[in-house]
Each structure stands twice: as structure tokens, then as C-alpha cells.
N, C-alpha and C positions, 0 to 999 in steps of 0.2 A: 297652262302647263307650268310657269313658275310659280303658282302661287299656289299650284299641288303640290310640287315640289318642296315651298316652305312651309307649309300646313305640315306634310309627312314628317320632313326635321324637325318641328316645331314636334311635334306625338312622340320620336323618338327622342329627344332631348325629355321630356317630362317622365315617360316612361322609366327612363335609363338614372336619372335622379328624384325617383320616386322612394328613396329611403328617407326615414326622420333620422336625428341623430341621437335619437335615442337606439334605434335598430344599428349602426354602425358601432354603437360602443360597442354591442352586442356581440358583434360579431367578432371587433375584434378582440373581443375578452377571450371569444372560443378559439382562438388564432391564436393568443400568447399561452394558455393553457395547453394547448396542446404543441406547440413546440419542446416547453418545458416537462410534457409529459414523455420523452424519449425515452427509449428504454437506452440500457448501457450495453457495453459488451465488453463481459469479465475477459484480462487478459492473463492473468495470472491464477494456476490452480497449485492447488499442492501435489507434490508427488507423490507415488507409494510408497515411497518411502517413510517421508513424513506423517503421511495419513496413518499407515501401521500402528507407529509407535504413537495419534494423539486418539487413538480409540481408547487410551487410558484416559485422558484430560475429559474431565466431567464438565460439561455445557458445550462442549468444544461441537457436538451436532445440531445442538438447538441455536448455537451463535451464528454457526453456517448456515443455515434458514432465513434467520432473520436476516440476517446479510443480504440472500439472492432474493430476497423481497425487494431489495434498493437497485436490483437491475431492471425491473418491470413495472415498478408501481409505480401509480399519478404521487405528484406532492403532495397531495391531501389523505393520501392516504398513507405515505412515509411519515408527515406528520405525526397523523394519529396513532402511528406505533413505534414512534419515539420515542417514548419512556421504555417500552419493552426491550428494546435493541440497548438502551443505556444500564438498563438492571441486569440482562445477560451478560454485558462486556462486565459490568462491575462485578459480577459474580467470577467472571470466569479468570482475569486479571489477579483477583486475591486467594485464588486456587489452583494456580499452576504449579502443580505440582512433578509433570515430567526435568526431570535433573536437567535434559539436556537445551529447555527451552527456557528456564526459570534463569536467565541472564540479565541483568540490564536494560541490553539493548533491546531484548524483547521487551522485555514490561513497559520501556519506553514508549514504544510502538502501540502499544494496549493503551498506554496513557492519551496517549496522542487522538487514538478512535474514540475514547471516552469519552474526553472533554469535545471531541467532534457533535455526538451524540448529542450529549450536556446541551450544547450551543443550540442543536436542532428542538430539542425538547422548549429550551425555553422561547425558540421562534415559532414554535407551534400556540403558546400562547400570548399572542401579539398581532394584533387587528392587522396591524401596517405593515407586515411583510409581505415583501412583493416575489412573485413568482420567481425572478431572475432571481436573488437571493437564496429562497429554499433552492432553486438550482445550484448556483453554486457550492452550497451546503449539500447539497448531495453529490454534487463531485469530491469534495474535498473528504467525506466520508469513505465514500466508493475505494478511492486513492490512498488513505491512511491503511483500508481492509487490506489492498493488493499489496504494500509492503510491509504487513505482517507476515503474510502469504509468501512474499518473496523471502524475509527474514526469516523463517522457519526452517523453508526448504532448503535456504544457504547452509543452518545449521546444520538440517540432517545428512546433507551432500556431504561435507567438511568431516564429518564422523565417519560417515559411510566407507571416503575416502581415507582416514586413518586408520580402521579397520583394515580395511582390503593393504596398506601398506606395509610389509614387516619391515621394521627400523631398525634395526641393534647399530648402538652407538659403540665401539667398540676402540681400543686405541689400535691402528696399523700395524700390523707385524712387519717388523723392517729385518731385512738380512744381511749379514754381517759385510757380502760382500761389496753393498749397496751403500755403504757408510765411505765417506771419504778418509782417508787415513790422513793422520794428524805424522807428522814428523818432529818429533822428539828433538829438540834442542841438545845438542851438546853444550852443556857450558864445560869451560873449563877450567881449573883452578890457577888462580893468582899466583902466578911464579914468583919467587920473593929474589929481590936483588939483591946480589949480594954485596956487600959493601965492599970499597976497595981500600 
């Protein structure tokens, strides 16, 4: 009975470490792969606002594509359409031409996704990038998109709202009998002494 018993553990001990370690690298190559292939979830859209008025801004729907590509796609294949996503943002950065978004701080914002892109583009050709990296790189891209998106909709709110406000700066009409009255000094004149 005990030497069935160790025979049995002996079967299931060999069985249960019957991988080579060439099958475990295996596996876990498919195990960090697919962590990193998460999708995201956009938490920032544009309003109606906003959207209205960038149906004028030319690339401004094919840069939106290529963006919601970076919430579903594996690394390998954000990679390979990294150069695409960097010639949209460069196209559409040097043609902003809505007045009301051609500020600074927006174009900041566009810089900032660019040079993200840039980054991505040049880790796509480089053996030695490891998965956790283009991770992070697509976080930091994702995040650069979402505060365009927030910086946009700030602006078109911000107008929206000065719009909708009538403002007349105007000086107070004050009423006469709302003035404090001033009291008039009596002076009086220098009495001259008379001499004695």
C-alpha cells in the first residue's frame, strides 16, 4: 500500500513537471503579451459642441481613427502604424486653422502628442524594446490625446459661455440724492486790528 502510494506521487510529480524550459518561456512570452495587449477606455470625448465647429479642421476625422486604434490594438500592431498616426498629428498641428483653437496652449498639446508618436515611431524600430515600454508609451500617448480633447472642449465651453452672457460694462448711474453732501467751509476774513 505505501509503495503504491509512492509510485502514484512519484507519476504525479513527473507528470505535473513535465515542461522543458524552453515551453515555459513560451508561455510566458504569451502571458506578458497579452497583458500588454489591454484595451483602454477613452474617458474624455469632445462635446457638441466642440465637434460642430472642428468639422471645419481638415484631418481632424482621420486623426480621430487613428487615435481609437490605440484603444484596442496589440503593441505590434500600434507599432506598425506609427508613423501614420505621427504624419496625421503633423499634418493636422500645422493646419489649424479654427481661430478659436489655434492658441498656444493648444498647439502645445499637439506638440506634446507628436513628439509622443515621434518616440513610438522610433521604438518600433529597435529589436530591444520590451513590451512594458511600448506600454507605457501608449499610455503616455492615449493621455497626451485625452488633454487635447479636454483642452478643446475647455475652450469651446469658455466661448459658449461668453456668448450665452450679455456683459455691458457700463459706468453706474448714481443719484444725486445718494451722494453725500459736502459742507462748505465758511472761511472768514482776516479782521484787521486796528492799531491803538
Amino acid at each position: 500500500m505505501i509503495k503504491q502510494l509512492i509510485f502514484t506521487g512519484i507519476i504525479l510529480l513527473f507528470f505535473s513537471c513535465n515542461k522543458t524550459p524552453v515551453e515555459i518561456k513560451k508561455d510566458s512570452k504569451k502571458d506578458s503579451i497579452h497583458v500588454v495587449s489591454k484595451t483602454y477606455v477613452q474617458s474624455v470625448f469632445l462635446t457638441e459642441i466642440a465637434r460642430k465647429e472642428l468639422v471645419k479642421l481638415k484631418y481632424f476625422d482621420e486623426f480621430e481613427k487613428n487615435m481609437n486604434v490605440f484603444y484596442h490594438s496589440k503593441p505590434a500592431d500600434i507599432k506598425f502604424n506609427a508613423k501614420d498616426l505621427s504624419d496625421i498629428i503633423f499634418k493636422i498641428k500645422d493646419s489649424i486653422t479654427v481661430e478659436k483653437i489655434n492658441q498656444p496652449d493648444v498647439k502645445a498639446r499637439f506638440n506634446i502628442l507628436y513628439n509622443e508618436t515621434l518616440r513610438l515611431q522610433d521604438m518600433s524600430t529597435i529589436n530591444t524594446i520590451t513590451d512594458d515600454e511600448v506600454k507605457l508609451k501608449i499610455e503616455n500617448i492615449i493621455y497626451a490625446y485625452e488633454s487635447i480633447i479636454a483642452k478643446i472642449n475647455q475652450v469651446f465651453m469658455m466661448k459658449a459661455n461668453e456668448d450665452n452672457v450679455d456683459v455691458r460694462f457700463q459706468a453706474p448711474k448714481v443719484l444725486k440724492d445718494s451722494l453725500p453732501k459736502q459742507e462748505i467751509l465758511k472761511t472768514e476774513k482776516p479782521t484787521k486790528i486796528k492799531n491803538q
